[in-house]
N, C-alpha and C positions, 0 to 999 in steps of 0.2 A: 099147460097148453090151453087150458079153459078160461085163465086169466087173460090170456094173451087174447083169444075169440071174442071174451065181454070187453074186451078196452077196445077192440076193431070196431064190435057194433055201434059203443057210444058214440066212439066220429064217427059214424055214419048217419047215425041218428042226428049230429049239429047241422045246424042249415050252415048257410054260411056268411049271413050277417053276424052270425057268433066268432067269429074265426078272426084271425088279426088281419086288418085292411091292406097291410104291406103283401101279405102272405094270394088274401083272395084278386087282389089285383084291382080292385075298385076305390078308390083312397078319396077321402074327403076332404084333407088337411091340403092348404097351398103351398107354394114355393115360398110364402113370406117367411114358413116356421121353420125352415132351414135355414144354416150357416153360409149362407149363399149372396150374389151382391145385388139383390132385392131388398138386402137389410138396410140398402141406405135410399131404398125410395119415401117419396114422400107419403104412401098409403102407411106404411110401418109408420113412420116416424109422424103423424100427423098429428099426436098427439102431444106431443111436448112443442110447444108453439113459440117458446123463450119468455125473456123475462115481461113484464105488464107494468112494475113501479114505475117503467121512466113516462111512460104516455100517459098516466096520471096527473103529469104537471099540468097538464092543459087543459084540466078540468077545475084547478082552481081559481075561486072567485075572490080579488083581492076589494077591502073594503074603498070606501070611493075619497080622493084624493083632496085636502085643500089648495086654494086657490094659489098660496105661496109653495106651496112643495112645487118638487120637479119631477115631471110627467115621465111617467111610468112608462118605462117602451113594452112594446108588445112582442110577445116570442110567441115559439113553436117547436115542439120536441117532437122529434118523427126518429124510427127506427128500423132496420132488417134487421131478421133474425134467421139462424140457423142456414146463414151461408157457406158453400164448402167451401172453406181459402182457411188459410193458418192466421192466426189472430197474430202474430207476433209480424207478418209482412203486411196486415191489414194496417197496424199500426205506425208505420211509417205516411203510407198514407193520408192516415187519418190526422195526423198533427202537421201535414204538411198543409191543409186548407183551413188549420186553424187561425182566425185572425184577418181573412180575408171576406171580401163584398161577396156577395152570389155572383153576380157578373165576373168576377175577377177570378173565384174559385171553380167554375165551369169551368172558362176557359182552360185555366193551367190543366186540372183534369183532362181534357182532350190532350195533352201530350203527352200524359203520363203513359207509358206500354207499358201494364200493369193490368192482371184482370180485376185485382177489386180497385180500382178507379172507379172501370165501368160503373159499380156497384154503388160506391158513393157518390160520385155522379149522378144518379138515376133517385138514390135517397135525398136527395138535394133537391132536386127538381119535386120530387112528391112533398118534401115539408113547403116550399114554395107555393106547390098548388091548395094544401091547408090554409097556411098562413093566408091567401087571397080569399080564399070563399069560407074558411069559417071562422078566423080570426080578425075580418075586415082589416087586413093589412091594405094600406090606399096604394100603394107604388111597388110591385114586385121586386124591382131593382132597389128599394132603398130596404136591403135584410143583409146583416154579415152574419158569419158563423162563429155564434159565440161558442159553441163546446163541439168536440169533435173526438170520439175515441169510440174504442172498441172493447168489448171482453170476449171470454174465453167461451166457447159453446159446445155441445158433447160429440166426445170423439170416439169412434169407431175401430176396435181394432182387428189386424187381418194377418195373413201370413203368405209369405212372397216364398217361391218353390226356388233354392240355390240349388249350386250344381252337387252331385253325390249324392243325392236323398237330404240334404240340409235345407233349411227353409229359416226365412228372418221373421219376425215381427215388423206387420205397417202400422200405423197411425192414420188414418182419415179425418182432421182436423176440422172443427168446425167454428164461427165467429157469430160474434153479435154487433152491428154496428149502432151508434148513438149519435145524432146529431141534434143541437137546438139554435136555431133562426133565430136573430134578435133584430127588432126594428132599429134604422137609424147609422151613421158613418161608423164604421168601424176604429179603433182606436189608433192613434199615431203609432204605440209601442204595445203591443199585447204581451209580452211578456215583461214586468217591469223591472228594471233594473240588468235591463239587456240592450237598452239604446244603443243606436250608432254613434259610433265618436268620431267626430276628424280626424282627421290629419295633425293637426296642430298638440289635440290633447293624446293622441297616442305617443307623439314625438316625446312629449313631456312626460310619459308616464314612462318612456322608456327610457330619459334620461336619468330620472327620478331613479327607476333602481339597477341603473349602471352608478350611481354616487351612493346605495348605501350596500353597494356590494363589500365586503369583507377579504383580503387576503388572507389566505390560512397560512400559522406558524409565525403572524407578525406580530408587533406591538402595538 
């Protein structure tokens, strides 16, 4: 009974800064440190900013050119990062504006119903406003889009309440896009050895292997 009286009086003797914050009711810590969907605001995550190698290009200074070479066009590599959208529907997108003028890749953008359109839409228009005021590009409209993709960015994972007491795992996916401006017309064929062919040479190509088709079981 005496043991039991000295272990009363020590808690009483604790103030109650000593005592566990959950227990006194006065808590320090925020919502951020919980499992909670604060984990995907940008105050958490502010610190991982994505990747930095690709906007390095634009910092390089190429040596100065003779009179017979052929002039050097001028680009611009601009990026987002850590957009919510799935990297894998980002990249439809993103190869869809590959090979096209700025004028010509805007526009198709405006039809696309797609939220990361918006996205590279709006990345597009920012390398644009680089390329003018810090790359002395002279004619905004004379840039096509020489590279255009995306990678994979960090994913977040969660858990969805099914019916019975069952619950799934989610995914909250994240992307990084990449695009680089190049001065100058964009090329007749950007992927080569993918030209359009006529009429004429598809006939012939179809001809071609209806004669070296093979009967089976003949001589």
């Amino acid at each position: 009974m005496s043991a039991l009286l000295q272990s009363f009086r020590r808690l009483t003797l604790l103030s109650s800064s000593n005592l566990v914050p959950a227990l006194v009711g006065t808590t320090t810590t925020t919502s951020n440190n919980f499992h909670t969907s604060s984990t995907l605001s940008k105050q958490w995550n502010s610190r991982n900013t994505g990747p930095s190698r690709w906007l390095q290009l634009n910092k390089i200074v190429y040596p100065p050119q003779a009179p017979e070479e052929t002039p050097r066009p001028a680009f611009v590599c601009h990026q987002k990062t850590n957009i919510k959208y799935s990297p894998k529907k980002m990249w439809y997108i993103a190869s869809f504006v590959r090979g096209m003028s700025v004028d010509e890749a805007l526009k198709q953008l405006s039809f696309v119903d797609k939220k990361g359109a918006a996205t590279i839409k709006e990345a597009i228009l920012e390398a644009v406003e680089m390329a003018v005021k810090r790359n002395n590009v002279e004619f905004r409209s004379n840039l096509w889009v020489a590279e255009s993709f995306c990678s994979k960015g960090r994913v977040f994972k969660g858990f969805r309440r099914h019916g019975r007491g069952r619950f799934g795992e989610v995914e909250y996916k994240h992307c990084h896009y990449f695009v680089r401006l190049e001065e100058g017309a964009p090329p007749a064929n950007y992927y080569p050895g993918r030209e359009q062919k006529s009429g004429k040479e598809m006939l012939d190509e179809w001809v071609e292997s209806m004669r070296k088709r093979k009967v089976i079981n003949s001589l």
